[in-house]
Every structure is written in C-alpha cells, then in structure tokens.
C-alpha positions in Angstrom: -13.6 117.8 0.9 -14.9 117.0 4.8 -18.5 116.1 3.5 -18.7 119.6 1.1 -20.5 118.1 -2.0 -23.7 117.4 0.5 -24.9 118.5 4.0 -23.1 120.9 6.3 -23.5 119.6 9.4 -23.9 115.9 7.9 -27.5 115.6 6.8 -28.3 112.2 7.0 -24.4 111.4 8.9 -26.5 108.5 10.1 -29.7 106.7 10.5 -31.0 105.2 13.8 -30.3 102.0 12.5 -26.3 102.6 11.8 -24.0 100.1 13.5 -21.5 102.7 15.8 -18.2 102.8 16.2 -17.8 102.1 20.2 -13.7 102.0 20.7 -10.7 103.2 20.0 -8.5 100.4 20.0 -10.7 97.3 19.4 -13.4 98.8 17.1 -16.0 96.7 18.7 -19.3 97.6 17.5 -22.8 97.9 18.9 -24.9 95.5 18.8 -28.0 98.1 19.0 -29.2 98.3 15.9 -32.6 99.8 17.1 -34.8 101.4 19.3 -38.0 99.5 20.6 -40.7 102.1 19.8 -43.8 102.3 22.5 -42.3 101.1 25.5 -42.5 102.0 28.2 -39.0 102.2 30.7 -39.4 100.0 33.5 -36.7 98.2 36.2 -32.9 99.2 36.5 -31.2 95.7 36.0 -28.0 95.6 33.6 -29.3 91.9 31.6 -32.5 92.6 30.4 -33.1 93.9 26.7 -33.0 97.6 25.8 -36.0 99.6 27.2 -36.9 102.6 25.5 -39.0 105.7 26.8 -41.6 106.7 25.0 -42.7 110.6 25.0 -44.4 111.2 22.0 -45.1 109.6 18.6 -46.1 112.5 16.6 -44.8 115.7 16.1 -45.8 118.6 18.2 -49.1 120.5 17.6 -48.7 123.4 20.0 -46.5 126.1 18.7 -43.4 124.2 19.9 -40.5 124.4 17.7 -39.0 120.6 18.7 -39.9 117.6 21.0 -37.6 115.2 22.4 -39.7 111.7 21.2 -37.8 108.6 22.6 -34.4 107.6 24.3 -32.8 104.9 26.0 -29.6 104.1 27.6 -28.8 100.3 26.7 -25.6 98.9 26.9 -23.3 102.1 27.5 -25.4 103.6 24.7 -27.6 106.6 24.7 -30.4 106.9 21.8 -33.0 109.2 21.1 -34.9 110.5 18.7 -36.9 114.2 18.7 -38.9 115.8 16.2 -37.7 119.4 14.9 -39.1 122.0 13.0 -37.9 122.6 9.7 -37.3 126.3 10.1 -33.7 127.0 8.3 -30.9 125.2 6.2 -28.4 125.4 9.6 -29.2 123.6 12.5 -27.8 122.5 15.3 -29.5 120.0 17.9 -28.2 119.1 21.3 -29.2 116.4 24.1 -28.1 117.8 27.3 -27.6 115.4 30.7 -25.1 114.6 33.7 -23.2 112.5 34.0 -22.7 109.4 36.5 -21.4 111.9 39.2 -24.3 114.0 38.5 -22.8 116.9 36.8 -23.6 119.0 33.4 -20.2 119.7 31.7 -18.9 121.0 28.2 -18.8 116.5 27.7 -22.5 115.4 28.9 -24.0 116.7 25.5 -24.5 114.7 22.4 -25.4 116.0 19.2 -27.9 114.6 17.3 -28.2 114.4 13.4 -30.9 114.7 10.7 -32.6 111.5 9.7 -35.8 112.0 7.6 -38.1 114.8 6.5 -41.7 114.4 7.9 -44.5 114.5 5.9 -44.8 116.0 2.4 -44.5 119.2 2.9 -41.2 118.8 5.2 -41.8 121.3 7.9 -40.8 118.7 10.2 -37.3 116.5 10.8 -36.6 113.4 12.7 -33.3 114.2 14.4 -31.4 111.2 16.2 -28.7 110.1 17.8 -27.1 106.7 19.2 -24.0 107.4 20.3 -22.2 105.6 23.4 -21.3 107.8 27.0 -20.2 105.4 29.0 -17.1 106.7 29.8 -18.5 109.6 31.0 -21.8 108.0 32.0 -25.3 109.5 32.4 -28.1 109.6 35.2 -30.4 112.6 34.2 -31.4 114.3 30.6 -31.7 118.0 31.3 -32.8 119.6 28.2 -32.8 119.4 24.4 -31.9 122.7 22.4 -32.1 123.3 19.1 -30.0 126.2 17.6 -31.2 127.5 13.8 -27.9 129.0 13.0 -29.5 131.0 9.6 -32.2 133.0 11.7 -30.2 133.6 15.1 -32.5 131.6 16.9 -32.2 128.7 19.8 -35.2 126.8 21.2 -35.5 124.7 24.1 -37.3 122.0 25.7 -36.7 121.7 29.4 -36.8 117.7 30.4 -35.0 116.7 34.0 -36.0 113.0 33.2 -34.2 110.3 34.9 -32.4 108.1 33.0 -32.0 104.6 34.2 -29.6 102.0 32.4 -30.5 98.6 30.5 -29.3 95.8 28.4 -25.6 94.8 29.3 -23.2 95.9 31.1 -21.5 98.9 29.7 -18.0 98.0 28.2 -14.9 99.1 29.4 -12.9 101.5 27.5 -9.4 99.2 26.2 -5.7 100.2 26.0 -4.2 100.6 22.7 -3.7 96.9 21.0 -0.3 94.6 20.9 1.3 95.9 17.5 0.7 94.1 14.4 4.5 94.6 13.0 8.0 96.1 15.0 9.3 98.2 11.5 12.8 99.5 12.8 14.6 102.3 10.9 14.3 103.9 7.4 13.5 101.9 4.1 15.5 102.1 1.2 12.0 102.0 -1.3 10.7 105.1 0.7 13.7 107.1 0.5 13.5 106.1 -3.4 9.9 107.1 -3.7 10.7 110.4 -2.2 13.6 111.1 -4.2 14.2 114.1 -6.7 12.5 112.8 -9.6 10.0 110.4 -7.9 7.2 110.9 -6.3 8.2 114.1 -4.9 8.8 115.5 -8.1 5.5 114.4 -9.4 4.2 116.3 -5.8 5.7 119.5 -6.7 4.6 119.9 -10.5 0.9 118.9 -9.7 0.6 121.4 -6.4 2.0 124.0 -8.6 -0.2 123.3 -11.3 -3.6 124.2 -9.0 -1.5 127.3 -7.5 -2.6 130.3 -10.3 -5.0 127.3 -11.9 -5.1 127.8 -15.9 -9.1 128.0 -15.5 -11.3 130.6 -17.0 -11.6 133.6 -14.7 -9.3 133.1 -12.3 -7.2 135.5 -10.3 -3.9 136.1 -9.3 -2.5 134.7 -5.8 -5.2 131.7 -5.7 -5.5 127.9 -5.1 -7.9 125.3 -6.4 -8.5 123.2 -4.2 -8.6 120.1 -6.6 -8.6 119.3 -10.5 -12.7 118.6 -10.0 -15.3 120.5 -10.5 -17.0 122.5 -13.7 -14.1 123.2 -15.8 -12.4 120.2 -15.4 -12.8 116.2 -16.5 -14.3 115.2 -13.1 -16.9 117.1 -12.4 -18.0 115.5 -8.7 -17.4 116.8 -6.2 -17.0 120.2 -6.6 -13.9 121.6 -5.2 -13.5 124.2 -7.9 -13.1 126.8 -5.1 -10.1 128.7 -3.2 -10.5 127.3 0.5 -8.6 130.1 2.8 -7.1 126.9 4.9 -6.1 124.7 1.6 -4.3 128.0 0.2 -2.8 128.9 3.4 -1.4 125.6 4.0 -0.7 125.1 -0.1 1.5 128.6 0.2 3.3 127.5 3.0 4.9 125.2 1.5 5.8 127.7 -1.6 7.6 130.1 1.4 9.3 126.7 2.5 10.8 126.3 -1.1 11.3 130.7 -1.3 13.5 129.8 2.2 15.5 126.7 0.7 16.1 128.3 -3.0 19.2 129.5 -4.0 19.0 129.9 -7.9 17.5 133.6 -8.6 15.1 132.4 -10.9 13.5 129.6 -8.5 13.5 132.4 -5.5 11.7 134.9 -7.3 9.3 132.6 -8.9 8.3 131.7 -5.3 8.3 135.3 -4.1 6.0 136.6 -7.2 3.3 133.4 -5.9 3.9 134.5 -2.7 3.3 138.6 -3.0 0.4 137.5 -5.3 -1.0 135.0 -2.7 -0.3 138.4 0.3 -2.8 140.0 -2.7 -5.4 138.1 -2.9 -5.9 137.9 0.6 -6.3 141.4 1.3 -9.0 141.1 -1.6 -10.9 138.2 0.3 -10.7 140.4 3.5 -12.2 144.0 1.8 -15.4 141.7 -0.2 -18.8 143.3 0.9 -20.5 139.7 0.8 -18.4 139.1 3.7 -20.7 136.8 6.3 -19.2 136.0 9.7 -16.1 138.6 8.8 -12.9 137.0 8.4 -13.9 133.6 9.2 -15.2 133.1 5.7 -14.2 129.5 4.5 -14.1 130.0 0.9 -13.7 131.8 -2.7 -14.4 131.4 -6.4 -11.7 131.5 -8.0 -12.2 134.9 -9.0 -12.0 135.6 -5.6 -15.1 136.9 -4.6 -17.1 135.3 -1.6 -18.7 131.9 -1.8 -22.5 133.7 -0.7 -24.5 129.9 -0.3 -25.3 127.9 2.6 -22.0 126.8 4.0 -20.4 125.8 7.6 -19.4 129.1 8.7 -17.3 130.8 10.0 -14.0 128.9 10.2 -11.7 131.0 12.1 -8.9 128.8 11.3 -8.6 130.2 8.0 -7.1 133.5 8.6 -4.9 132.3 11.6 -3.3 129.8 9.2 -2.8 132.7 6.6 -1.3 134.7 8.9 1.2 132.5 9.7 2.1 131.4 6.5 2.6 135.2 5.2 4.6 135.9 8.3 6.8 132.9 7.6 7.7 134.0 3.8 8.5 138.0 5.3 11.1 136.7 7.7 12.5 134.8 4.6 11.8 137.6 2.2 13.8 140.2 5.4 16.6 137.6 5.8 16.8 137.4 2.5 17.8 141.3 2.1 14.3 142.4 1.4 12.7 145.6 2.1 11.2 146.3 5.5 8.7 149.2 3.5 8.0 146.5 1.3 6.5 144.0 3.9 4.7 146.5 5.4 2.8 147.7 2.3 2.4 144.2 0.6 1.9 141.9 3.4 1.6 143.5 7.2 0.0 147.2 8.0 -4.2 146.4 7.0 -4.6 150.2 8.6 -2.4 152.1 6.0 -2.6 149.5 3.3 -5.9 147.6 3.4 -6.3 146.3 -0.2 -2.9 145.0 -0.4 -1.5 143.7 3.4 -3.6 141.5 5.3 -1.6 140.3 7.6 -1.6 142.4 10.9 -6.0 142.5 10.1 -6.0 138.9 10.0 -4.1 138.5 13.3 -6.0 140.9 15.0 -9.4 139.1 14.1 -7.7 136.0 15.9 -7.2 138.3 18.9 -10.8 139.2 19.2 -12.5 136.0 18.4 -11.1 133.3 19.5 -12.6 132.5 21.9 -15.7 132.0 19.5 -17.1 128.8 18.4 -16.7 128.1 14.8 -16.1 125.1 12.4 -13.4 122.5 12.3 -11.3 121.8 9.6 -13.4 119.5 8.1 -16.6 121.8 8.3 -18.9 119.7 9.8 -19.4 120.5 13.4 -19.2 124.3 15.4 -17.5 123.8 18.3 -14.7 124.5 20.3 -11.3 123.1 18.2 -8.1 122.0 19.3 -6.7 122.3 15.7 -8.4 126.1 15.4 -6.6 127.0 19.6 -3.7 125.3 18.2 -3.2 127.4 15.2 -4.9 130.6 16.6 -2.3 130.5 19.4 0.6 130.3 16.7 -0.3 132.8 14.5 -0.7 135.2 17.8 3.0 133.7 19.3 4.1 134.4 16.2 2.3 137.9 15.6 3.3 139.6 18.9 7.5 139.3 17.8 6.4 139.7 14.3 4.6 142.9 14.6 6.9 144.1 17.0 9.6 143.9 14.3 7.2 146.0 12.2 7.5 149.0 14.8 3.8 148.1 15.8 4.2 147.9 19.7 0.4 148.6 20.3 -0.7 145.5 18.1 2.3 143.4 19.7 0.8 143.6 23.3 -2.8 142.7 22.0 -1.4 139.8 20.4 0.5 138.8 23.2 -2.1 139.0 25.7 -4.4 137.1 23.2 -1.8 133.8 23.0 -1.5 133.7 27.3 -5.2 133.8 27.4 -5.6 131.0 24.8 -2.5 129.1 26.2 -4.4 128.7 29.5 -7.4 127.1 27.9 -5.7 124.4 25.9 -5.4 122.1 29.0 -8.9 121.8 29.1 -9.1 119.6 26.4 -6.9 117.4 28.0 -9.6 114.1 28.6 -7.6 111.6 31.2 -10.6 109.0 31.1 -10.1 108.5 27.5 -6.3 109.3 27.8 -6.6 111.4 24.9 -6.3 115.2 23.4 -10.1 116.1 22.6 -10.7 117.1 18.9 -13.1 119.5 20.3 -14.3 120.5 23.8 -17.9 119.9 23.8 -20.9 117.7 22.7 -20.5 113.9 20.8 -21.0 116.0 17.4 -22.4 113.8 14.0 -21.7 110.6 16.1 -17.9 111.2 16.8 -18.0 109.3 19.9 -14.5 108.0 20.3 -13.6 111.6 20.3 -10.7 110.5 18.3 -9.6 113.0 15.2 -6.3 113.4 13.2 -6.8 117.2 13.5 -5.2 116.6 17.0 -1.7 115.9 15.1 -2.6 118.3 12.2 -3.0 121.1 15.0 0.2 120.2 16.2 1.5 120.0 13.1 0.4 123.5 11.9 0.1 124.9 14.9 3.0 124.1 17.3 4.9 127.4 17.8 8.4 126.2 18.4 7.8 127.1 22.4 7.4 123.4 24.3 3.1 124.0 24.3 2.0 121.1 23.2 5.0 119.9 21.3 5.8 116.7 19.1 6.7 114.8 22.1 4.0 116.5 24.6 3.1 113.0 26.7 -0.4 114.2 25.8 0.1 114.3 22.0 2.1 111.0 21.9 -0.8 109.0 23.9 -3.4 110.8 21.5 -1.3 109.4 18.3 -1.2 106.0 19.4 -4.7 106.0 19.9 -5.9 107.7 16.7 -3.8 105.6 14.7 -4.7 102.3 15.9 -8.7 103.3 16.0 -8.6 102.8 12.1 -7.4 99.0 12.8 -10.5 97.6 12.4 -12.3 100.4 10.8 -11.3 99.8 7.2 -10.7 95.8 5.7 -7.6 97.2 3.7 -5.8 97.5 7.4 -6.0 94.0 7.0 -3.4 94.2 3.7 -0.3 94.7 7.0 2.4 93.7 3.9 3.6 94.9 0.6 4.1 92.8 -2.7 7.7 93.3 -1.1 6.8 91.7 2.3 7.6 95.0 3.6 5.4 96.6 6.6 2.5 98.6 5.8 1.2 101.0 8.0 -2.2 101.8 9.4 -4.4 103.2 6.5 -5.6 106.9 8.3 -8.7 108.7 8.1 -10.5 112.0 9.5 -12.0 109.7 12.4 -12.9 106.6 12.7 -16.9 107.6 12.5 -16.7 109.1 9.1 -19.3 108.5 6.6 -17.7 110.9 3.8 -16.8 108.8 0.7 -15.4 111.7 -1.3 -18.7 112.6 -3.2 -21.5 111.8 -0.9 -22.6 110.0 2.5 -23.1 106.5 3.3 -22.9 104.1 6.3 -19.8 102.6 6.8 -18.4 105.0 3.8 -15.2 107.0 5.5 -12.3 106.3 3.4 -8.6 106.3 4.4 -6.8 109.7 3.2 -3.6 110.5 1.5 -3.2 113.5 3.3 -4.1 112.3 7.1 -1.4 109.0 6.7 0.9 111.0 5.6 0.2 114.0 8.5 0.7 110.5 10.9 4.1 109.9 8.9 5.4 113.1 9.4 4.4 113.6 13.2 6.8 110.3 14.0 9.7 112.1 11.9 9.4 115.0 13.8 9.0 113.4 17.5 12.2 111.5 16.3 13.8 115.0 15.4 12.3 116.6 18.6 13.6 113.9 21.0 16.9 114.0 19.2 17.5 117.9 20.1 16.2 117.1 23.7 19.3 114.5 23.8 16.8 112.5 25.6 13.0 110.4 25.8 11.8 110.3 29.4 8.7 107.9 29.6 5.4 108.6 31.8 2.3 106.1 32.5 1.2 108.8 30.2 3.3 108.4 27.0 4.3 104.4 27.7 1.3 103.4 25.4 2.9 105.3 22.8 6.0 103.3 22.5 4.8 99.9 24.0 3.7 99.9 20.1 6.0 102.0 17.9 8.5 101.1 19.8 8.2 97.5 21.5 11.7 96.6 21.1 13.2 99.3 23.6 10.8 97.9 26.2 10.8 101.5 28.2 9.9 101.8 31.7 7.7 104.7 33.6 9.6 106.9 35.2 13.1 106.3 33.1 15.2 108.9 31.3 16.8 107.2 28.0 19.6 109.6 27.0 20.9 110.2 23.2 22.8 107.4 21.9 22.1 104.9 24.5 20.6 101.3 23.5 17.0 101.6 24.4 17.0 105.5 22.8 18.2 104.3 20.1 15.9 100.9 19.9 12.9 103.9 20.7 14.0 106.2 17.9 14.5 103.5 15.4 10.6 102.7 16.2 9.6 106.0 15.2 11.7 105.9 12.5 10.3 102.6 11.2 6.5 103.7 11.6 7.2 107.1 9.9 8.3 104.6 7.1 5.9 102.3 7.2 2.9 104.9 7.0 4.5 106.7 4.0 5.0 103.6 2.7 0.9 102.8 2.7 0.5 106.1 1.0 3.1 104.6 -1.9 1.2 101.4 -1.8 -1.7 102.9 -2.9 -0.9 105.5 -5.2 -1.5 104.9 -8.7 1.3 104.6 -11.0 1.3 108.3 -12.8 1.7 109.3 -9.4 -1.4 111.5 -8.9 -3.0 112.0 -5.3 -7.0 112.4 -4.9 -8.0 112.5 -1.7 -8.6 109.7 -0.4 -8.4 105.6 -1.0 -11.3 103.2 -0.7 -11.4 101.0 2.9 -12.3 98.2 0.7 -9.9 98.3 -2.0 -7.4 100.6 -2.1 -9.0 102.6 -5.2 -8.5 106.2 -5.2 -11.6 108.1 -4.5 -12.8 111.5 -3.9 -11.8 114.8 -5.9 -9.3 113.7 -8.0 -5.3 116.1 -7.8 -6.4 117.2 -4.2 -3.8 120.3 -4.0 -3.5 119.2 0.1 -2.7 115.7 -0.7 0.4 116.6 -2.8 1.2 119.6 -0.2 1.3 117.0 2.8 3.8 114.5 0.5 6.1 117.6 0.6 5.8 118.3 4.0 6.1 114.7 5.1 9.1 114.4 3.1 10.7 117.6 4.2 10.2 116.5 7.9 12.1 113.3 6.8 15.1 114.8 5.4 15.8 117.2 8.4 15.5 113.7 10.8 18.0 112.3 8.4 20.3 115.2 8.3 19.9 116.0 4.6 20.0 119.8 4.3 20.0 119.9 0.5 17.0 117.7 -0.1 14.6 120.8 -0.1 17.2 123.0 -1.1 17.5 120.5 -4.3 13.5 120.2 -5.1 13.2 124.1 -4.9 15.5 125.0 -7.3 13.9 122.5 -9.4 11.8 125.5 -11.1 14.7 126.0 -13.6 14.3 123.3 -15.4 12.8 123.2 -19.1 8.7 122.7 -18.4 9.0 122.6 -14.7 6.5 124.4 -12.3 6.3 127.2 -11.4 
C-alpha cells in the first residue's frame, strides 16, 4: 500500500520524459515531453520553443555532494535536472525559487525525484523534476538542497539564477467541469448491496478475519494489513505487516460495533479485540528497536518493529490510535465499565507502561507535532493536513478525556497543544487553486495539482465534532468538488459514466491524480482507482447531507457554489443565499448529495467481483482488481461508508443489526 513494495520516496515516480498531469478539472496534459540538452537560454518571448539552461553535463568533480545540471521554464512548466551523490537510501531533494511576486514561501519549492543511477558503480543519481508552477509562478531559482535523511545530513548549492519564461503562454487554471450526470436521491440497488447479508456482511467477516490473522507467529491485539504476503496465496506485494494507521482505523470500527451491540456475546467479543488491540499497542510503544519514537509506521506481526529502510516517522499513527482507544473507553465507561480498569489497560503509560498506551501516545502528539513526517501514503515528509487533522482530534479529544481520568496536568498540555495546532490549519488554506493543500510545502514526487483525497480522509478521521474544518466547511466542499472531478480524465474507465442498469456511475477515485502506484510496483500512467478512496468520497456526501441537516440549513458562498453547481445542479443555489430545512432548493441540494453518495458507492459495487472480496484498488483501464488482494482498509471503509449512510437515512438499527451479527454459527469474530 501507497508505493510500499518499491521506493520510499518514489524511486523512479517519474522520468524526465513522463507526460504530467497539469489540471484539476480538465486533465490537460503537457505537451513537454523533454528538455533540449546544451542550450543555451536566450530572449523572454512567450511563442518560441522551450529554451533550456545548461550548467553542467557531468557530474561534479570537486567534493560537491550535488549540482543543479539544467532547467527551464516552458509553458507554465519548470524542469530541471541535477546530479546527486549517492550517499544513503533516504533522500530528499528540493528546487528552491520565488515566485512571480518575487517571494520564497513554504509553495515556491518543487521536489525533485530519482531517475537513473550514474555510472557502474552508482555513486551518482540523476534527480529530476518537470512539474508545472504557474499558478504560483517563478522569476528566480534560489538554491537546490539535498537532505540524506539516513546520515542527518543536508547539502546545498546556492544558485540566485534568473529564470526567464518560454514556449507558450502558461495556461490558466479552470473551474470544476459541467457535471456529466444529475443522480438525485438514494438507489434502491445500493441500499441492497449494503444490506445485512450483502456486501456488508461479506465486509465484516473478511475485516475480522485479518483482525488476530490465523498466521504463524502472530500476536494478540494485531491487524494484517492484507491477505498478501509470505504466508499467504499472493505473495506481491507484501503487506504481511501490522501498520499502526490500518489497525487504528481497522479497530475503530470494532469500538463502533462494541458501541452499537447489544447481545452479551457480540459486546464482549468486541471488547476482548479491543483490550487486546489497547495491548499490543503498549507493546509497539516499549520495543528498543524503536527509530523516530512513536512515529514508527509499522510491525510484524509478532509485533516487534519493522527495523529496514522505511518512510519514517509517521506521526499519524499514534494520534489515530489514541483516538480510537479513547473512543471504545467512553463506550466501555457508558457501558458500566470500570474507571480502574481504563486506566490500567488503556490510559495511565506512567503507572502502567506495558499495558496503557493511551495518555503516552497523546502526549507524543503534544510534543511533536509540529514536526514534519510522512503522509498517509508514505511517500513524501512534509507538513500534512490529514496528520494536523487527526493530531488536533486525538488532542481535542485527549484534554476532556484525560481530564475524566483525574489527570488535570496532562489535560492542560493537551489542550494547549490542539489551540496551537488549530491556529495553523488555515494555512493550508490555498485561494489561487481554491483548494485545501494536502501538505504545506514543496510540489513533492510530481503532485502538482496539489490535489489528494487525504484532505476528506483528514476530515473524515480527524474532524472533532467542534465546527474546525467540518463536513460542510466552504473550504472542504470546494476541495471535494475538485479532487473528485480531477480523476475525470485521469483513468479511461471514468469514461464507463453508466451501469449494465443505465444507472449513474460515479467518478472512479484515487490517491491523486499524479499517482504512478499500480499496487505492486511503479509505472507511468499506472495510479489506479481505489476501493477505499471512492468510497471515503461516498461517505463524505452522506455526512455533509447529515451535517447540513442538523444545521437546518445550506448557506452558499462564491466559495462552496462550485461544489453544488455539480452535485447539485438542479437546486441552482445562489452566493450569498440561506436555503432552510425542508424548503425546495434544500431539498433539490440535499437530494444531490444524496444521489452522488449513491452513485460513488455504486462504482465501488460495479467493480467488485462477485464473491465480494475488496483488494485495493481497480485497474484505470479495465476495472480489474489490482493490488494486495483482502486489503483490511478496503472492507473497513465499506463499513464506515455504509454506517454514515444509515445515520443520513435515519436507520438506527442498521449497525446495531451488523454488530450483533457475531452470534451467528461461523460468523466473525
């Protein structure tokens, strides 16, 4: 999963020769397939062909550690090349420049990515990047750096080199497109499919089957992350680990069940997963191969540390945990469980360190978030939305949490922690592109649109009930509209807009519309629609819908317009109106979301195979699943999509009904 079988920060993510993704909306792609080697910059005129700069054409022989070699700005593009010395597995190499009002910001960098060893003996790399700014523009490189993450160290070469544009005109950045389909309300097939005894069903038994996987040496209280890898029939990629997110996220769905159960044997069944899961933790927390501390992204199953080359750390991890645990003991209290109990098994890390991890875990959040580390998908360090979004919630959450635990002292650090954070999430706030940034900093392994579902993930698992960046934040809802239409024209099966039913199909959903991971390696043009991130897009419109409902109201900015000009064409809303519950145009709005929620479940349907099993993702091309095969996340976001349905629709026994499922005759857990 996110490029793990291959190269952490995307080894070869893409070749000076790979056709980019330019926009959002459109797709359009460049037409700069290559750099013009040896010459030499000269005139300013938009019209003429690219012009490259030419600094060097061998690597360095001084005792220089890297060498900016060629670059250009053609067309709204910027492309260089450099030369870096092979000194450790990590590495992290960054173009520096203004931009067209002259100024160096977090946004005026651009990462570039490996694209060939040099020489036979490989001591040196040809990095590259093309990768187009014009929406920020550029007039001046500044420097290239080059951080090798292994040995600690960061080299620099200083530049100041004006940077004067060629080829065309750079293009303009578009507004989301007309819709290709107006779905209104819910469909009968979906609410079928997600039935007891459907596809939900088939959800629950395979999650539960990688929760305490039947494989050789594994411990108590973990999650495989999929059915691939040594033990099992596929053996590519290898996902035979216990990923600190996946279980976090894969458990909080068990504490949702624990919440909804009433039969005795179903709530205990969750609690003993649950207690075990609290366990196991604690363990991964006390291992002396720790890295980066807490931030450590994954397990064997045995639950020891994963010791090899890896993105690290991804402080996401133990924010995510926290919350989930935290979650199950207001349950477990509510529920007429002990208060001594939560503190031993799951809260107070001082007086219980091998068995509670919670209040340890919550207060590494407090003292490092403001730390780069990796994103979700463990490709790029940076600053995350989805990590700030989560952090903050597991620190909301921690402060009332821990002072119902008696812990005042570890309730003001928390709270302090979450209005410190609070106050930087604006910043990733971008109103050129009108979107939510997936991460405040440098064009990372060619992510140029700056367009990433972990922007609705991060809201999804991170929104702490408080208004900050809620379902129907005007930010959020311009950010959907654009993420999910930037996949239009990314994969041909978008085209496929109808099912053998005639009924709307929604936009196929990937990581971001630059990916190259196809499940086992890394190819041009080989990102693949996911089960998981179409379904995440489903169950964002169910909740807006829910969200606006309790509100009682949608009010409509030049902000959040975009956003129903295409779910919701048909209520035609106007800036600066107030719609109020029940009224016409509310209810033409609502019936929008409603109909999209639908319609992107209903592409996850369409392409899942008959038995009912989830990989973890679908081929652009044909539809074929791909990837590690029973992805545990996959079947976690089914659940959650469908939960979030049945609360829009009012149905308070659906999870209630699928959680007391367990005691059945050969029914998990």
């Amino acid at each position: 999963m996110r490029g793990r079988t291959a190269f952490l920060l995307l080894a070869a993510f893409l070749s000076l020769f790979t056709v980019m993704y330019l926009s959002s909306a459109i797709n359009m792609r460049s037409l700069i397939t290559s750099l013009t080697y040896g010459f030499v910059l000269a005139g300013t005129a938009f019209g003429q062909a690219c012009q490259t700069t030419t600094l060097t054409s061998s690597v360095p022989t001084d005792s220089s550690e890297l060498a900016l070699a060629t670059y250009s700005y053609c067309g709204g593009t910027l492309n260089a090349t450099a030369y870096i010395a092979n000194v450790n597995y990590n590495k992290q190499v960054n173009l520096y420049y203004t931009n067209a009002q002259g100024q160096s910001t977090p946004l005026s960098v651009v990462g570039l990515g490996y694209t060939s060893s040099i020489g036979d003996d490989g001591t040196w790399e040809l990095w590259g990047t093309t990768t187009p700014i014009y929406v920020d523009g550029i007039t001046e490189l500044l420097n290239l750096t080059y951080r090798a993450i292994d040995i600690g160290q960061t080299y620099v070469e200083s530049l100041n080199l004006r940077v004067n544009a060629t080829g065309t005109p750079p293009p303009t950045l578009p507004s989301p497109p007309a819709p290709y389909a107006t779905p209104r309300g819910f469909g009968n097939d979906i609410t079928t499919w997600l039935s007891i005894n459907a596809e939900t069903t088939t959800a629950f038994e395979r999650m539960f089957l990688n929760i305490n996987p039947a494989v050789p040496g594994a411990v108590k209280g973990v999650v495989v992350a999929a059915r691939s890898g040594p033990t099992y029939t596929q053996t590519n990629p290898d996902y035979e680990y216990n990923w600190v997110r996946d279980a976090s996220l894969t458990m909080d769905v068990v504490q949702m069940l624990y919440s909804a159960a009433t039969k005795t044997k179903a709530k205990t069944a969750y609690q003993d997963i649950l207690f075990e899961y609290a366990n196991a933790r604690a363990t991964e927390q006390n291992d002396p191969g720790l890295q980066t501390g807490l931030g450590e992204p994954k397990m064997y199953l045995n639950n020891t540390i994963f010791t090899g080359p890896w993105g690290r750390p991804q402080n996401d991890g133990p924010a995510t945990s926290a919350v989930t645990l935290m979650e199950f003991s207001n349950a477990y209290l509510a529920n007429g469980g002990s208060i001594d109990t939560v503190k031993q098994k799951i809260y107070d890390s001082r007086t219980y360190p091998a068995n509670a991890p919670v209040q340890k875990d919550l207060l590494f959040v407090a003292s490092n978030w403001t730390s780069s580390s990796f994103d979700l998908w463990e490709e790029e360090a940076s600053d995350h939305f989805y990590t700030r979004m989560v952090q903050r919630r597991a620190l909301v959450m921690g402060a009332a949490f821990a002072t119902k635990m008696g812990d005042s002292s570890t309730s003001a650090t928390l709270s302090a922690a979450a209005t410190a954070l609070s106050a930087t999430l604006s910043q990733f706030w971008d109103v050129n592109r009108a979107i939510i940034l997936y991460e405040y900093g440098p064009v990372l392994a060619g992510k140029s649109s700056y367009l990433d579902i972990a922007v609705i993930l991060g809201v999804i698992h991170g929104y702490a009930g408080d208004g900050v960046y809620s379902y129907t934040n005007d930010e959020v809802l311009s950010t959907a509209v654009r993420i999910a239409t930037a996949f239009i024209n990314v994969y041909p099966i978008a085209n496929t807009t109808k099912d053998s039913g005639g009924l709307t199909l929604g936009i196929p959903i990937g990581r971001y519309p630059e990916d190259i991971y196809n499940g086992q390696g890394t190819q041009v043009n080989g990102g693949n629609p996911w089960y998981l991130c179409t379904a995440a897009m489903a169950q964002f419109l169910y909740s807006a819908s829910t969200e606006f409902g309790n509100a009682g109201r949608i009010s409509v900015t030049n902000t959040s317009k975009p956003f129903f000009d295409y779910f919701a064409p048909a209520a035609k809303v106007q800036v600066g109106q107030t719609y109020s519950y029940g009224s016409q145009k509310y209810n033409q709005a609502v019936n929008g979301l409603n109909g999209w929620g639908d319609a992107f479940m209903r592409t996850v349907k369409h392409y899942t195979p008959a038995d009912g099993h989830l990989s973890e993702e679908f081929n652009r091309n044909t539809g074929v699943p791909e990837g590690a095969g029973d992805l545990t996340w996959s079947y976690a976001s089914i659940l959650t999509a469908a939960f979030a349905r049945a609360q829009l629709r009012g149905q308070k026994a659906y999870v209630k009904n699928l959680a007391n499922m367990c005691v059945s005759a050969n029914t998990a857990p």
